[in-house]
Every structure is written in structure tokens, then in C-alpha cells.
C-alpha positions as a printed Julia matrix, in Angstrom:
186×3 Matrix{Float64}:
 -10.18  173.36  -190.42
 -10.33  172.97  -186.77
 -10.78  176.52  -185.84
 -13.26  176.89  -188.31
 -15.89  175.84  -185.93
 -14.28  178.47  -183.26
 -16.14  181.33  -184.55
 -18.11  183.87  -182.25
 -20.77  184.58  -185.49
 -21.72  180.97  -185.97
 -21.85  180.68  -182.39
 -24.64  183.2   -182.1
 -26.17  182.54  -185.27
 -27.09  179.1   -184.02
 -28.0   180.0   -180.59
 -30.21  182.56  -181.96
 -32.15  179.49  -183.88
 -30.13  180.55  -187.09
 -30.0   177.34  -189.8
 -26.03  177.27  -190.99
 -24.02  174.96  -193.82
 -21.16  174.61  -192.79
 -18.55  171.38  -192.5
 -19.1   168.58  -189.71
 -16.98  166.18  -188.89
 -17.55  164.08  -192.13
 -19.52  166.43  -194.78
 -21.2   170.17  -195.24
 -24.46  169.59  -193.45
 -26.99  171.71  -192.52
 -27.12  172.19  -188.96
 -29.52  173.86  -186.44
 -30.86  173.79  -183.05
 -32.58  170.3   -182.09
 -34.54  171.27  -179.33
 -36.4   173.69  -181.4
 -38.93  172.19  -183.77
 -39.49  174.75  -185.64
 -35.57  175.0   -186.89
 -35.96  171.34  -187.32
 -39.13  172.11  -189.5
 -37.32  174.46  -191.28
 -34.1   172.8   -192.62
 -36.6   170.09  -193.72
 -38.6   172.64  -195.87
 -35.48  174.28  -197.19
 -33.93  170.97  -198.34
 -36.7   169.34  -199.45
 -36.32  166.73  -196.85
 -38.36  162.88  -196.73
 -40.51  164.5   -193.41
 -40.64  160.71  -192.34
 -36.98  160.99  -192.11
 -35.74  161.51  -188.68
 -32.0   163.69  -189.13
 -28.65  162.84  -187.31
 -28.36  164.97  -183.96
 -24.37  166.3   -183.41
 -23.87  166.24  -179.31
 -20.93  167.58  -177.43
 -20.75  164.63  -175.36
 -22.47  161.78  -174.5
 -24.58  163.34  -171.39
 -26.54  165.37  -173.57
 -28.5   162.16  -174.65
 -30.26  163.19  -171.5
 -32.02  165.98  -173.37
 -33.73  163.57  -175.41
 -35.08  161.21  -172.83
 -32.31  158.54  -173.63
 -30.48  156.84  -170.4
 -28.44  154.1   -171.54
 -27.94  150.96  -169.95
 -24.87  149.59  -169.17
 -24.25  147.57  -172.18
 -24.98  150.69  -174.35
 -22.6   152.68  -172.51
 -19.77  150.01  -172.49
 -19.98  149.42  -176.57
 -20.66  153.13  -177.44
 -17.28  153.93  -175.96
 -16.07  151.97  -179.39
 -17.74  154.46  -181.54
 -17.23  157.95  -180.08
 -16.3   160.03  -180.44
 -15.79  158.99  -184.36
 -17.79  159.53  -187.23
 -20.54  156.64  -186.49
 -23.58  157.79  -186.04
 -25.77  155.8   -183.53
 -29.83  155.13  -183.72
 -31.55  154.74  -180.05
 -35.0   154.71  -179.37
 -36.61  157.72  -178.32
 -40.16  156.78  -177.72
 -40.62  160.57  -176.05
 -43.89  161.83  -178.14
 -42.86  165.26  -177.66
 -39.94  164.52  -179.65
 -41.98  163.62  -182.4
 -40.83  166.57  -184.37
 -37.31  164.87  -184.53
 -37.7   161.27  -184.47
 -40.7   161.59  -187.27
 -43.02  158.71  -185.9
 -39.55  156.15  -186.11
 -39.65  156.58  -182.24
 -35.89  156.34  -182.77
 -32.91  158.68  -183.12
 -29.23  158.89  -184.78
 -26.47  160.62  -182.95
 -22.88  161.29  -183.78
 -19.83  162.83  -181.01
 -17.17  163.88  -183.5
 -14.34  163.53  -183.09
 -12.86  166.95  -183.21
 -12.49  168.96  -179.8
 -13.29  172.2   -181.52
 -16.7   170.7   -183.05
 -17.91  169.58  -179.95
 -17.03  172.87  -178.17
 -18.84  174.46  -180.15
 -21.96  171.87  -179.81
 -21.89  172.41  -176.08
 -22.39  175.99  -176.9
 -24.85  175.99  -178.79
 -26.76  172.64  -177.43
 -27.12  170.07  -180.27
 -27.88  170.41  -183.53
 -29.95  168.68  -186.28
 -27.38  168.13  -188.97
 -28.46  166.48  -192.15
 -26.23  166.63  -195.33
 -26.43  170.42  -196.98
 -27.94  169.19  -200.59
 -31.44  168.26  -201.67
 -32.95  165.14  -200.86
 -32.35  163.49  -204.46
 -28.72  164.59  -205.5
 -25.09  163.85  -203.61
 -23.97  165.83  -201.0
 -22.23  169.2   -201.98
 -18.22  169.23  -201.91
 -17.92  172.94  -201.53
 -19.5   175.94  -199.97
 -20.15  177.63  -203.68
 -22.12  174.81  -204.71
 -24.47  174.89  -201.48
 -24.94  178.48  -202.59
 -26.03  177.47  -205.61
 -29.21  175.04  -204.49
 -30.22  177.26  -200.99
 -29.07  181.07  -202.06
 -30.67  183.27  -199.13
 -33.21  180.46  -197.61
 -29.44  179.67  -195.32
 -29.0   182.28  -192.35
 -24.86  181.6   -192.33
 -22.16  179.91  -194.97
 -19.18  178.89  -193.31
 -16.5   177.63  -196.09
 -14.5   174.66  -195.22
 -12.9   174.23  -198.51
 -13.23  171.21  -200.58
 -14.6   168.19  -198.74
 -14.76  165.03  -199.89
 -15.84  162.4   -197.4
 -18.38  160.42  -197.03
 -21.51  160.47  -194.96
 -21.13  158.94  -191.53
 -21.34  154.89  -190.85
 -24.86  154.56  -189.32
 -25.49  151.8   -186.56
 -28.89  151.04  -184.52
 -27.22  150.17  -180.7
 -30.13  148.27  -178.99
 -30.33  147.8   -174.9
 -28.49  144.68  -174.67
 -25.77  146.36  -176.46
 -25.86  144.67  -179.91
 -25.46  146.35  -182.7
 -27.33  146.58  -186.44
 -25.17  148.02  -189.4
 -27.34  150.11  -190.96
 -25.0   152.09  -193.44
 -21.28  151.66  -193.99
């Protein structure tokens, strides 16, 4: 699977503001471009998405925070090293109002670094990417690419099979400036 992401078509698919399923590093999501609100405002439409719901951001490494208006202090740096890359998936504030597109009023934002080399390679290519779970809003997330099919058909610009995956969703922590920590999913 970890050449999957290693793929000249998805590459310019998502660079060319293209909205993909395909496998993360923990379950099919559909990804996108962040920095483009109206990708963002697309993969909500298509999946039917809460639009007070911000979505996790994928990075290829931890710079790219920068692109969101996030500098982290000391403390933040020291305990995110614990996390990433890994499949946690850490909420800072963003108060940036241009970024309200993303962070959906919350004035906050969830990012993962996954783990696998290839995945982030591919992230620095393409610059983030939105990537909320590839079902609807109301059902589980889908374990293969067929089933994806089924709910989005054509709305999807790429399908990239990963096989059967059955993971779970990422563990979701808010990391505040002093560098504690909320759980906020398992």
C-alpha cells in the first residue's frame, strides 16, 4: 500500500484542485486541496458534510502549519513530537478569518503527519489536503473503494483502491499553548 500514494495521476489530479477517495494513513477519506475553498466547499457538498464542521488537514511535515497562520510555541513543539508523525490528529487554534472556509467559525483546526514516508511525499506535492472520511455524514466510513462508488458515483474526480481497510478514524487531541493536551476522540 505504500506506493499507492506514489502515483503521477493522483499527483496531478490533486494539484489541479481534483477531489480524490483514496486511503490515508488510517481510513478512505476524501481528500483535496486546503488552501482552496472552493475544493473545501466542494467535498462538503458532495458528502453531505455538518458545514459547522471544520475537516482534518493531512501535512507533509510540521512546517506547513505555517500556511495556516499557526507558529507554535515551544511547549507545542516539544509535546507534538509525541504524536507525529502517527495517526493523532491535533486541533490548534487558527483564529485567521480568512481561513474561515476551513476552520467553520471553530477558529480552530485538526491536523494529522502520517506516518508513512510515501503519504507525506506526496502531501508536499500537492500542499495539504482537506481529508475527511469518504462516506456520508450519517453512516460508517466505507471499507472499500466499490462501496465509495456506490454513495459518490461521478461527483469524485479520482478512485484510488487500497483494498480492504479496516481501521479506525484517527485519535483526535486539542494541544493548547502551554502544551497540555484535551482528548477529544480515542
Amino acid at each position: 500500500m505504500d506506493n499507492i500514494w506514489n502515483n503521477e495521476n493522483l499527483i496531478k489530479v490533486l494539484k489541479e484542485n481534483g477531489v480524490v477517495v483514496m486511503p490515508t494513513d488510517t481510513i478512505y477519506g476524501m481528500v483535496g486541496k486546503a488552501q482552496e475553498e472552493f475544493v473545501v466547499n466542494r467535498i462538503y457538498a458532495i458528502r453531505k458534510r455538518n458545514p459547522t464542521k471544520p475537516c482534518i488537514i493531512l501535512i507533509g511535515d510540521a512546517e506547513e502549519l505555517e500556511k495556516f497562520s499557526i507558529i507554535l510555541t515551544e511547549k507545542q513543539k516539544n509535546k507534538i513530537e509525541e504524536y507525529w508523525p502517527g495517526p493523532v490528529s491535533v486541533v490548534l487554534d487558527c483564529p485567521d478569518p480568512s481561513l474561515k472556509y476551513l476552520h467553520r467559525g471553530t477558529k480552530t483546526l485538526a491536523f494529522r503527519l502520517p506516518t508513512p514516508q510515501t503519504l507525506r511525499d506526496l502531501i508536499l506535492k500537492t500542499g495539504p489536503l482537506v481529508a475527511p472520511s469518504a462516506n456520508l455524514e450519517t453512516v460508517p466510513p466505507n471499507e472499500t473503494i466499490e462501496d465509495a462508488k456506490k454513495y459518490f458515483g461521478d461527483a469524485v474526480d479520482l478512485y484510488v483502491d487500497g483494498g480492504t481497510i479496516k481501521n479506525k478514524a484517527s485519535k483526535l487531541i486539542k494541544l493548547h499553548k502551554d502544551g497540555s493536551i484535551d482528548i477529544l476522540r480515542k
